[in-house]
PDB file of N, CA, C and O in Angstrom, chain B, residues numbered from 101:
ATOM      1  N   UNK B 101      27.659 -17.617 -25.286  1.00  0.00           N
ATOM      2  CA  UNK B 101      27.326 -16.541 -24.373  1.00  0.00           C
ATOM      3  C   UNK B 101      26.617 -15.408 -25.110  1.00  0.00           C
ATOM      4  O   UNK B 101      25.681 -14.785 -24.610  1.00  0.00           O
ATOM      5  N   UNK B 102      27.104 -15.181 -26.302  1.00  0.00           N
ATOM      6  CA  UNK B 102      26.679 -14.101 -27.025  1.00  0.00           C
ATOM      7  C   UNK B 102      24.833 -14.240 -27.665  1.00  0.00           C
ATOM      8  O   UNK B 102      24.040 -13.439 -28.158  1.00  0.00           O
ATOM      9  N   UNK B 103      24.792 -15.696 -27.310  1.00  0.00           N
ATOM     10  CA  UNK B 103      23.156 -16.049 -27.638  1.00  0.00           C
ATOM     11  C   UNK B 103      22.368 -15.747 -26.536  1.00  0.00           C
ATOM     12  O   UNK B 103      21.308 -15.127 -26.610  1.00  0.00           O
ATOM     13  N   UNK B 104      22.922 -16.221 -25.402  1.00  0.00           N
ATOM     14  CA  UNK B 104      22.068 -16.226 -24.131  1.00  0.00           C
ATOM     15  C   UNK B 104      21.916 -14.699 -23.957  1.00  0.00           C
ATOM     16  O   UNK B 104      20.762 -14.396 -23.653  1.00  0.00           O
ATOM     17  N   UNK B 105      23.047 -13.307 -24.104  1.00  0.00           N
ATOM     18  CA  UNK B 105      22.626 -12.660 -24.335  1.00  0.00           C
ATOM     19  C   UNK B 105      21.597 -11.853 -25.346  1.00  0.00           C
ATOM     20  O   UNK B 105      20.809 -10.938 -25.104  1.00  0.00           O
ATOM     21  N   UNK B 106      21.937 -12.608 -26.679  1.00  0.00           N
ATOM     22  CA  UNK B 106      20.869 -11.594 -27.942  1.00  0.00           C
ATOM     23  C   UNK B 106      19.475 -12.111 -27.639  1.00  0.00           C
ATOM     24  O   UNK B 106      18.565 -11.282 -27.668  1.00  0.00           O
ATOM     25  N   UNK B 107      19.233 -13.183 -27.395  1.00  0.00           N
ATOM     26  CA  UNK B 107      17.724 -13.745 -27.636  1.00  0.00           C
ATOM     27  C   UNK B 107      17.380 -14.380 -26.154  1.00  0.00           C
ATOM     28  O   UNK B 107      16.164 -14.240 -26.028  1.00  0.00           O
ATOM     29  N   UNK B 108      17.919 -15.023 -24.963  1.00  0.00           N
ATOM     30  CA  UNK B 108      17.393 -15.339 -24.214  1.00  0.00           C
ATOM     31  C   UNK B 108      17.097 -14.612 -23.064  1.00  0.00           C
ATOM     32  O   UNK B 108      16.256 -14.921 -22.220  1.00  0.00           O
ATOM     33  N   UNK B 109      18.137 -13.209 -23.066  1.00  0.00           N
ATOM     34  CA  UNK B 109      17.431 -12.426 -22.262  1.00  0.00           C
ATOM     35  C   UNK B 109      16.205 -11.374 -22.200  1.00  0.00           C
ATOM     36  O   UNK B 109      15.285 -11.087 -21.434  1.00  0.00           O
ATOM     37  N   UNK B 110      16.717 -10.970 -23.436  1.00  0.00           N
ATOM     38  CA  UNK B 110      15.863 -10.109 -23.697  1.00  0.00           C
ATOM     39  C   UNK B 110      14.034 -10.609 -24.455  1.00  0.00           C
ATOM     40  O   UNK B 110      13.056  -9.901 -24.693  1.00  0.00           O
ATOM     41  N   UNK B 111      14.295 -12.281 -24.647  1.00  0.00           N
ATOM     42  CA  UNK B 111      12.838 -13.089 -24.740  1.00  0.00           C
ATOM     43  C   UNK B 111      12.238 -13.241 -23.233  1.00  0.00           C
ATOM     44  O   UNK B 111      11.021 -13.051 -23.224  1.00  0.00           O
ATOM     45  N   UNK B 112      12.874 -13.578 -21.779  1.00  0.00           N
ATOM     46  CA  UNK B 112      12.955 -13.151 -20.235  1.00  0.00           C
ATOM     47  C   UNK B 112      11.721 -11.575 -20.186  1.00  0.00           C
ATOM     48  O   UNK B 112      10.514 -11.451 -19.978  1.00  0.00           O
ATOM     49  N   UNK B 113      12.567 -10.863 -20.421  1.00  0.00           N
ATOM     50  CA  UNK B 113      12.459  -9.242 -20.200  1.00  0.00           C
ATOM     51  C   UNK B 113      11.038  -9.165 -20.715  1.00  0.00           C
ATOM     52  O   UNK B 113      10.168  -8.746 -19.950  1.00  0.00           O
ATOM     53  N   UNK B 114      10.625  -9.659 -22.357  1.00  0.00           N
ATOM     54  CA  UNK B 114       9.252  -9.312 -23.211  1.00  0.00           C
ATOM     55  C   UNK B 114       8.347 -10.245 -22.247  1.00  0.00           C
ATOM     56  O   UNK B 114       7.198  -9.956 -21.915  1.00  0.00           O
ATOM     57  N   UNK B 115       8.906 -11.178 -21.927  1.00  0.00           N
ATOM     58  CA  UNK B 115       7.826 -12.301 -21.418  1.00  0.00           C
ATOM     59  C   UNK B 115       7.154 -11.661 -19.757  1.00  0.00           C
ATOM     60  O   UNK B 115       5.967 -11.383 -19.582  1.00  0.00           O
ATOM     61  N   UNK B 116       8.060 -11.560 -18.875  1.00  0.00           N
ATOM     62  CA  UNK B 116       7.944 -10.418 -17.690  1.00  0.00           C
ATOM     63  C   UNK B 116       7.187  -9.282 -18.020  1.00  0.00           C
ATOM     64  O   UNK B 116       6.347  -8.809 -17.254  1.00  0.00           O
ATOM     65  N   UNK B 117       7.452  -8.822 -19.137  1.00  0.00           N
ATOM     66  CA  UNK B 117       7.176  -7.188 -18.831  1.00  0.00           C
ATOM     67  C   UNK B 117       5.280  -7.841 -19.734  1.00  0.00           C
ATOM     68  O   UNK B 117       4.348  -7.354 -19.094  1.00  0.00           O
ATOM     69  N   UNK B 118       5.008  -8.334 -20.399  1.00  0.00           N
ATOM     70  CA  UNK B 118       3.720  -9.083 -20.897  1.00  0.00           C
ATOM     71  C   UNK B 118       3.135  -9.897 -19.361  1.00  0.00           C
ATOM     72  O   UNK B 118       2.159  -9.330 -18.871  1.00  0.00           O
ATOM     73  N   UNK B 119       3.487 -10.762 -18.828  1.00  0.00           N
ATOM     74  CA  UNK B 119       3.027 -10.879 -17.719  1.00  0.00           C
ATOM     75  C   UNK B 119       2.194 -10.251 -16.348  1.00  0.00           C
ATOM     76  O   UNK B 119       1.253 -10.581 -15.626  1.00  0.00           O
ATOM     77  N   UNK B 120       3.337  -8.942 -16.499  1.00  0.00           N
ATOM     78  CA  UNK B 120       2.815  -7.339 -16.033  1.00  0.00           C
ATOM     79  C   UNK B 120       1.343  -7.100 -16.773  1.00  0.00           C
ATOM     80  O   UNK B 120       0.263  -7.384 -16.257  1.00  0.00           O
ATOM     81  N   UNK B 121       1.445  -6.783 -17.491  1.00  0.00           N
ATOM     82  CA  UNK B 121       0.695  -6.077 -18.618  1.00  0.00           C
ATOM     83  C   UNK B 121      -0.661  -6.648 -18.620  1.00  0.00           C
ATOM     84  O   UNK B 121      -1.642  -5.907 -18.666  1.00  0.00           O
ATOM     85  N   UNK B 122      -0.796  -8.329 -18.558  1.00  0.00           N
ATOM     86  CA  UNK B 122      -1.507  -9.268 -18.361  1.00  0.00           C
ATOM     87  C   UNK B 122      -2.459  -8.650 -16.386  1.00  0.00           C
ATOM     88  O   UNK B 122      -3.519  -8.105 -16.077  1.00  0.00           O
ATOM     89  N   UNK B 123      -1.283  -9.172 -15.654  1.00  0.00           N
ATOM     90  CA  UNK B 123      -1.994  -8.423 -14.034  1.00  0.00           C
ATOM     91  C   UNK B 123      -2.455  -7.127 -13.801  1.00  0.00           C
ATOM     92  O   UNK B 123      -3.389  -6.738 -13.101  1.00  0.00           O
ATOM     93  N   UNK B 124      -1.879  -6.687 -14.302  1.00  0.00           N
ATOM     94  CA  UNK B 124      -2.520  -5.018 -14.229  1.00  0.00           C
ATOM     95  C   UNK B 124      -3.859  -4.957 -15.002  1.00  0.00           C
ATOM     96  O   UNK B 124      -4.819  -4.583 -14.327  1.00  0.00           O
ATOM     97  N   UNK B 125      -4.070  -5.232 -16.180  1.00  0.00           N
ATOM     98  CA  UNK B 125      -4.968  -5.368 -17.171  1.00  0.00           C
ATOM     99  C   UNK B 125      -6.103  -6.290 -16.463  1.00  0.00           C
ATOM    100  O   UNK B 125      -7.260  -6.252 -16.882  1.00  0.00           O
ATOM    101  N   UNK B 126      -5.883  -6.775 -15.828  1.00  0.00           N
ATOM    102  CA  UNK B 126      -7.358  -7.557 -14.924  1.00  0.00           C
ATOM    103  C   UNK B 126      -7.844  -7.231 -14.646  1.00  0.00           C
ATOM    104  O   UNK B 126      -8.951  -7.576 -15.059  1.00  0.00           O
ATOM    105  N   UNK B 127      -7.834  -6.293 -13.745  1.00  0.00           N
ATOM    106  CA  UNK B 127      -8.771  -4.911 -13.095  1.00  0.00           C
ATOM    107  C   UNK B 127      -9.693  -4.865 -13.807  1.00  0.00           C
ATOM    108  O   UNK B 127     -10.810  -5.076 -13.333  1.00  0.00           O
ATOM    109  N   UNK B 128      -9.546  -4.604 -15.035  1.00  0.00           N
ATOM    110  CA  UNK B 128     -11.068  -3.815 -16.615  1.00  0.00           C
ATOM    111  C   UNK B 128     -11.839  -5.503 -15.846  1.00  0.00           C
ATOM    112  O   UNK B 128     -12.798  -5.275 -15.109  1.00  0.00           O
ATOM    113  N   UNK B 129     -11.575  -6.560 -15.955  1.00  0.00           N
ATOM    114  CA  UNK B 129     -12.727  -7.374 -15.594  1.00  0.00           C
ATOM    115  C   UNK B 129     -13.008  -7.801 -14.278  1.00  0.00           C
ATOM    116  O   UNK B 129     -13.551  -8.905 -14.322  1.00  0.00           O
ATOM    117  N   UNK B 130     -12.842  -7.321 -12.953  1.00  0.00           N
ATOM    118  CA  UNK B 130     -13.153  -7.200 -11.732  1.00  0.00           C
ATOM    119  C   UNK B 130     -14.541  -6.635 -11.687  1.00  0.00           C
ATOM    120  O   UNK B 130     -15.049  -5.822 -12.458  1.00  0.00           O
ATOM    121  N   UNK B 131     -15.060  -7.226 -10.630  1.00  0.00           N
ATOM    122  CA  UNK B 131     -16.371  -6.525 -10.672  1.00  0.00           C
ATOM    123  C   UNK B 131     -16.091  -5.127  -9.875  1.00  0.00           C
ATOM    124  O   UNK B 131     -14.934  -4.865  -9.546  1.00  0.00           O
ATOM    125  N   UNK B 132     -16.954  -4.404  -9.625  1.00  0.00           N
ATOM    126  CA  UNK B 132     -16.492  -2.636  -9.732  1.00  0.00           C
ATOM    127  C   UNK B 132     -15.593  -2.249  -8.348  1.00  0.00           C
ATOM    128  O   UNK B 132     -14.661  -1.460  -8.196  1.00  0.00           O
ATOM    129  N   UNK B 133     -16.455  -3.372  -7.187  1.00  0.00           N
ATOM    130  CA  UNK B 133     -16.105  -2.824  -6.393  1.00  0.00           C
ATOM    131  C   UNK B 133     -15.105  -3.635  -5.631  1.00  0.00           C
ATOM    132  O   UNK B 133     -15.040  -3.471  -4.413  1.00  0.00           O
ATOM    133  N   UNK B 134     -14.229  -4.590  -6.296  1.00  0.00           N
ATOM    134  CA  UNK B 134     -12.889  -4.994  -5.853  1.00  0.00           C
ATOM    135  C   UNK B 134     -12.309  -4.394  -7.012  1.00  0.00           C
ATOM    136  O   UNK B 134     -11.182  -4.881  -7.094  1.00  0.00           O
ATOM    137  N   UNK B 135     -12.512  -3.493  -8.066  1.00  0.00           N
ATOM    138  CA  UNK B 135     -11.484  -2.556  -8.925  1.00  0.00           C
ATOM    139  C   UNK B 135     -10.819  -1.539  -8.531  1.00  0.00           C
ATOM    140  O   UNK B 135      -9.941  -0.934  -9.146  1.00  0.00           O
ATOM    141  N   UNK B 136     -11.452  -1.238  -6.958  1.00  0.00           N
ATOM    142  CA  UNK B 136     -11.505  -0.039  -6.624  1.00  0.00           C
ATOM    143  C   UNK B 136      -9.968   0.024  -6.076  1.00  0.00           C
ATOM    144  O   UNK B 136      -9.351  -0.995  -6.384  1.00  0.00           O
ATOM    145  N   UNK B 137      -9.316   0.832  -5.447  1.00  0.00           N
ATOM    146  CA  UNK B 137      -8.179   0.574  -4.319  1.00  0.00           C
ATOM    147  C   UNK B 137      -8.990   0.237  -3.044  1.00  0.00           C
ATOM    148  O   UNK B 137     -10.182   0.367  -2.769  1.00  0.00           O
ATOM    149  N   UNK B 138      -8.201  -0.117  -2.541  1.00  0.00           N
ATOM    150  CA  UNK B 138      -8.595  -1.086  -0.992  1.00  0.00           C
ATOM    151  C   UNK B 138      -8.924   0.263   0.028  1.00  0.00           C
ATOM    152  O   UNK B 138      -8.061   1.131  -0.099  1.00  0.00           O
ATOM    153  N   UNK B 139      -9.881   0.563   0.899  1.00  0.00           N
ATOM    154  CA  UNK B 139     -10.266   1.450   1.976  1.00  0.00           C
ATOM    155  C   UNK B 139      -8.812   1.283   2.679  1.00  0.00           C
ATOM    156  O   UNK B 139      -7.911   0.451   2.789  1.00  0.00           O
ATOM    157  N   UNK B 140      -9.199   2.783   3.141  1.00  0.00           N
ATOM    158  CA  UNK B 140      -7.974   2.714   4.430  1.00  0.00           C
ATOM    159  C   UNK B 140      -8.659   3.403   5.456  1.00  0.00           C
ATOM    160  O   UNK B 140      -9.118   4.537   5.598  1.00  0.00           O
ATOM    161  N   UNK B 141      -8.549   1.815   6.487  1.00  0.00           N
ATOM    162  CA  UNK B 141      -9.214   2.254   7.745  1.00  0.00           C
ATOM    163  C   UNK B 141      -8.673   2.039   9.024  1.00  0.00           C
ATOM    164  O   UNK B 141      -7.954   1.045   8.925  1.00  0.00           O
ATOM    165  N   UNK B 142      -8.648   2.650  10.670  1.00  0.00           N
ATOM    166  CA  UNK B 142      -8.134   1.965  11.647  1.00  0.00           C
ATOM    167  C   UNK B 142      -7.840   0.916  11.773  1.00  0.00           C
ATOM    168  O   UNK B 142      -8.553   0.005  11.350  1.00  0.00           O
ATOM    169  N   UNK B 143      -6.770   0.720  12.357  1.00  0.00           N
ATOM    170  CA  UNK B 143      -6.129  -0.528  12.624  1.00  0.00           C
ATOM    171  C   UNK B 143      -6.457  -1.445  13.809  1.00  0.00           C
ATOM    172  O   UNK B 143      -6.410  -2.667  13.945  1.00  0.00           O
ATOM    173  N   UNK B 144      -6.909  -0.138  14.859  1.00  0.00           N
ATOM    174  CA  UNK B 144      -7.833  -0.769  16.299  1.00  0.00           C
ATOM    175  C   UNK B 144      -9.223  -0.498  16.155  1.00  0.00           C
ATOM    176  O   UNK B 144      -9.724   0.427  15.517  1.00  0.00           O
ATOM    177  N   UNK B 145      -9.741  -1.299  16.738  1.00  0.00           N
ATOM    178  CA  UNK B 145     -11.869  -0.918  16.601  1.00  0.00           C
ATOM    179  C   UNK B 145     -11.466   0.353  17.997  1.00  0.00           C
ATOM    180  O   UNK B 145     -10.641   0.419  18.908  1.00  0.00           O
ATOM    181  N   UNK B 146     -12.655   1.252  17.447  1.00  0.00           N
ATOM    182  CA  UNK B 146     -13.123   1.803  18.667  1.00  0.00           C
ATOM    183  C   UNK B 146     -13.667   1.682  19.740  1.00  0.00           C
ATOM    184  O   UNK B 146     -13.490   2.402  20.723  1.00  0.00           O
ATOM    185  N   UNK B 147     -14.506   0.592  19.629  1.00  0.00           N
ATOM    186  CA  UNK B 147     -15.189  -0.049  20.673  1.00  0.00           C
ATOM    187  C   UNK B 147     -14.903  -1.194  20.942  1.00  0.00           C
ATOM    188  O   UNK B 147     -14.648  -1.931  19.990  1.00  0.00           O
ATOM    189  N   UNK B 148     -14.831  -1.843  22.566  1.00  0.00           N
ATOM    190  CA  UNK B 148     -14.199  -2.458  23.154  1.00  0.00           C
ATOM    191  C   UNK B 148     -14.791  -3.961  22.714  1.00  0.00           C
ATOM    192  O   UNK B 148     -15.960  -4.099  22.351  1.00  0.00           O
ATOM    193  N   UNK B 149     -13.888  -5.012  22.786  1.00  0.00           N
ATOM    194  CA  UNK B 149     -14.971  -6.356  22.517  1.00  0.00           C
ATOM    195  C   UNK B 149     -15.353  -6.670  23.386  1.00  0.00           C
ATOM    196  O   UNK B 149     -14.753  -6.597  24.459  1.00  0.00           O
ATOM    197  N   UNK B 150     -16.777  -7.248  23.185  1.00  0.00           N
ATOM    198  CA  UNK B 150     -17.924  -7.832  23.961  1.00  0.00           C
ATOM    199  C   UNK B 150     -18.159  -6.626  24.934  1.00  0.00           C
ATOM    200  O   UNK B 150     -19.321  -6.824  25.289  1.00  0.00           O
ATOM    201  N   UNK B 151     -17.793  -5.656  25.479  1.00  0.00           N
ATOM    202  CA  UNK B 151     -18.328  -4.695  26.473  1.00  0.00           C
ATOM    203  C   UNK B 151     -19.616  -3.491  25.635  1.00  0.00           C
ATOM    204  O   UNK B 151     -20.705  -3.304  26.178  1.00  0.00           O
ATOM    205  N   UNK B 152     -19.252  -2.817  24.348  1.00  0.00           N
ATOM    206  CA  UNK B 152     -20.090  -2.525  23.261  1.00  0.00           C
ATOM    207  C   UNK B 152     -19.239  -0.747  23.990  1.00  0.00           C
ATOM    208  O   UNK B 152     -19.300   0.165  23.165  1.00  0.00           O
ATOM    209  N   UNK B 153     -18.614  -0.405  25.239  1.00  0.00           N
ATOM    210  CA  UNK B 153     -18.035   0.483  24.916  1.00  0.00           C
ATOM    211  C   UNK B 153     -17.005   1.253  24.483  1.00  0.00           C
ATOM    212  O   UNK B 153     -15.950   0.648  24.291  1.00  0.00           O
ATOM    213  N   UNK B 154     -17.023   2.782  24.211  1.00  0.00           N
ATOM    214  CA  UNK B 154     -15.762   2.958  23.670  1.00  0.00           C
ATOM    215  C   UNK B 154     -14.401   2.563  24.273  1.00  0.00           C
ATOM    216  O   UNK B 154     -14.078   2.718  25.450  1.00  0.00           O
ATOM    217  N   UNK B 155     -13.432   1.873  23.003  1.00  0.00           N
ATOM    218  CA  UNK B 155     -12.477   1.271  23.943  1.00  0.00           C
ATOM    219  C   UNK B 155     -11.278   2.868  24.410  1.00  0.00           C
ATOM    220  O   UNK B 155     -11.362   3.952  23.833  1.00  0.00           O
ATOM    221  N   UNK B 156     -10.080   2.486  25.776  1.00  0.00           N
ATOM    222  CA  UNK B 156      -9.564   3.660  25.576  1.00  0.00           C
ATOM    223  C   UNK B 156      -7.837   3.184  25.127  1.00  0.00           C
ATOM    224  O   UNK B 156      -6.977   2.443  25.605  1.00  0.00           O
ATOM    225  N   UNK B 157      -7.986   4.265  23.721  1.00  0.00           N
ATOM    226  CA  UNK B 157      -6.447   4.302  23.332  1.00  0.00           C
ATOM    227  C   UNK B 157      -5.511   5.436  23.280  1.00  0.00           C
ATOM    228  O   UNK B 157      -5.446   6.602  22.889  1.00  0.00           O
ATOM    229  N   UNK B 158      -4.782   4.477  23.895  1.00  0.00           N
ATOM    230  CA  UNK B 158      -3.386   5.087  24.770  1.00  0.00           C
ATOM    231  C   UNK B 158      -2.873   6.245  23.763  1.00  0.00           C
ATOM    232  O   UNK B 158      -3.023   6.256  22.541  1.00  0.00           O
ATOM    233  N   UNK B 159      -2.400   6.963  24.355  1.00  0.00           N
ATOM    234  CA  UNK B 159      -1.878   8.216  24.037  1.00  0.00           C
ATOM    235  C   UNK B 159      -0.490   8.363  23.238  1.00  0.00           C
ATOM    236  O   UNK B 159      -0.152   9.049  24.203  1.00  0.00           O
ATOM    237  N   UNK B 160       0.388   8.372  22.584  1.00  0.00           N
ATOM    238  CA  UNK B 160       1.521   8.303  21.997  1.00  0.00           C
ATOM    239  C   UNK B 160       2.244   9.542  22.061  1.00  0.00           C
ATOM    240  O   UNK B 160       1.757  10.528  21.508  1.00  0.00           O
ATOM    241  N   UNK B 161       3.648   9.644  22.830  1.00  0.00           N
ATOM    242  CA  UNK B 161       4.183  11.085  22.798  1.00  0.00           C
ATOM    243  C   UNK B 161       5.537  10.513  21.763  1.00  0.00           C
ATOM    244  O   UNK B 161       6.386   9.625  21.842  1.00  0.00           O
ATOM    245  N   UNK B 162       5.235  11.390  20.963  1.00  0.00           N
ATOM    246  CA  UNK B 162       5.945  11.085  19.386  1.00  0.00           C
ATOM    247  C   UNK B 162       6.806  12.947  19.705  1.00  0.00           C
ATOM    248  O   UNK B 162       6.402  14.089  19.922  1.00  0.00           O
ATOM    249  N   UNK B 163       8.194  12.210  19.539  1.00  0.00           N
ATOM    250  CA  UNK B 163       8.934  13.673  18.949  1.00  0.00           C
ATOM    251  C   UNK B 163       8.375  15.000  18.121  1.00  0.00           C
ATOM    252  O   UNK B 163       7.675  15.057  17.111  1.00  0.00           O
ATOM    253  N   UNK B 164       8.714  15.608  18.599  1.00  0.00           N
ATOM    254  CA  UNK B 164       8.125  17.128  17.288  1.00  0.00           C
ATOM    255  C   UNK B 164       9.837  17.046  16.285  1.00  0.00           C
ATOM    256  O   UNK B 164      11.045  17.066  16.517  1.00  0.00           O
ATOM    257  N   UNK B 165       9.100  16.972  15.378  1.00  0.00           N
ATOM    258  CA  UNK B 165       9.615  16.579  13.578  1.00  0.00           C
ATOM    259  C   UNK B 165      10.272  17.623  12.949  1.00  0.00           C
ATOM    260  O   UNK B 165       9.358  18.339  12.539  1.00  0.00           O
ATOM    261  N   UNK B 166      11.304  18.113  12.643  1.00  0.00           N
ATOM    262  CA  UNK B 166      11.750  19.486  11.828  1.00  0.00           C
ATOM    263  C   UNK B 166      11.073  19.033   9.999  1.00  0.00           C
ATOM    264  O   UNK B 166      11.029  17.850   9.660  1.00  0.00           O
ATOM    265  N   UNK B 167      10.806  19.692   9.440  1.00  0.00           N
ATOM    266  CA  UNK B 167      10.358  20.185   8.443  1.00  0.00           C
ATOM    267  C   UNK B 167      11.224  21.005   7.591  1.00  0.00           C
ATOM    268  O   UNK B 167      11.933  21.942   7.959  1.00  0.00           O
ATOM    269  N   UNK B 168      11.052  20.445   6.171  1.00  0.00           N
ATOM    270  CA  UNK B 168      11.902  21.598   5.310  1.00  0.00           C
ATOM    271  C   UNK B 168      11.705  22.980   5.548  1.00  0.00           C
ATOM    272  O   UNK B 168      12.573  23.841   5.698  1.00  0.00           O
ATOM    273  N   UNK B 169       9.909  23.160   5.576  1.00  0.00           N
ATOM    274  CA  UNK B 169       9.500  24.825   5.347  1.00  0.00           C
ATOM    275  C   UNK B 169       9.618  25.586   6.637  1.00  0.00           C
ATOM    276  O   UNK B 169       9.061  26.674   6.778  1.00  0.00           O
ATOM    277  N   UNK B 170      10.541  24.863   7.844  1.00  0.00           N
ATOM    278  CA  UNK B 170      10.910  25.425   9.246  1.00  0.00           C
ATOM    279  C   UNK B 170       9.311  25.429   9.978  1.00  0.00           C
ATOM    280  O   UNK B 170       9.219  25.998  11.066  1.00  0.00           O
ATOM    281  N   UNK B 171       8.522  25.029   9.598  1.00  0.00           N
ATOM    282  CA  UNK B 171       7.308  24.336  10.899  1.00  0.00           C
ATOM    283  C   UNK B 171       7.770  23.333  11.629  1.00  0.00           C
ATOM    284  O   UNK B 171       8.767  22.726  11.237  1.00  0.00           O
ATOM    285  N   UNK B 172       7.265  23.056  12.569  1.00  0.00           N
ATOM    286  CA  UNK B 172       7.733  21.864  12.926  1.00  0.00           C
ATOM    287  C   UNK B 172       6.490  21.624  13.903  1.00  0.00           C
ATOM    288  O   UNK B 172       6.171  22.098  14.994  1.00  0.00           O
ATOM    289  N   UNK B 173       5.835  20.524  12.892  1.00  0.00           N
ATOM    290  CA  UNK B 173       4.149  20.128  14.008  1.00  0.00           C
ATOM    291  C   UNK B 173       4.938  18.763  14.695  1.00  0.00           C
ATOM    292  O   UNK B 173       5.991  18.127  14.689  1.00  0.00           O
ATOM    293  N   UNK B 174       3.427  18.846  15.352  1.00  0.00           N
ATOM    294  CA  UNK B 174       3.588  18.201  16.668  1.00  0.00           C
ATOM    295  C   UNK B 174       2.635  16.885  16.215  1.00  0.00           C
ATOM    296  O   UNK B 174       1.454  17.044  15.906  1.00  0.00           O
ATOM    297  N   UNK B 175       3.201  15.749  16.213  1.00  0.00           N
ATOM    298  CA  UNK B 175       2.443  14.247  15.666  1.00  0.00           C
ATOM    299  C   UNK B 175       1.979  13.805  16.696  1.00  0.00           C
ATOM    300  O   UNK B 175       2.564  14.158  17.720  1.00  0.00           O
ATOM    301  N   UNK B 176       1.072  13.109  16.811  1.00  0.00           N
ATOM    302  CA  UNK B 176       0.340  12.530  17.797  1.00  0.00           C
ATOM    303  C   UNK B 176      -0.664  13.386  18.726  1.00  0.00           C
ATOM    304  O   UNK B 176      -1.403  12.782  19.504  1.00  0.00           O
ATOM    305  N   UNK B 177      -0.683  14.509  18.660  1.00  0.00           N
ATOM    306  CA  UNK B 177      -1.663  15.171  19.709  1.00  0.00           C
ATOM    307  C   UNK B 177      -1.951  16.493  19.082  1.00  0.00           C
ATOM    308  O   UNK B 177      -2.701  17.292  19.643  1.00  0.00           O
TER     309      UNK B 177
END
């Protein structure tokens, strides 16, 4: 037991944490523009399919939120 602890876990742990080190480190050879972080964009199109107009989305009445600094905005509208 005292082996599996001195050398087989902690050979686990170097090998994992090198693995890491390995995926992260890929990025430097990505071409530039999958290096980037990923866009963040709507989740619905604006415009309707196949009609070409704007589509209409529904309205959301979301609670008003307390806040540490005692504001309390209003989400969704």
């Amino acid at each position: 037991m005292t082996f599996i602890r001195s050398y087989v876990i902690p050979f686990f742990v170097i090998v994992t944490f090198f693995i890491a080190l390995i995926a992260v480190s890929a990025r430097i050879f990505l071409p530039s523009d999958m290096a980037a972080p990923a866009p963040i964009e709507e989740t619905e199109s604006a415009i309707a399919p196949k009609t070409g107009t704007p589509a209409k989305v529904p309205q959301v009445n979301a609670p008003t939120l307390p806040t540490s600094g005692g504001i309390t905005p209003k989400i969704g509208g």
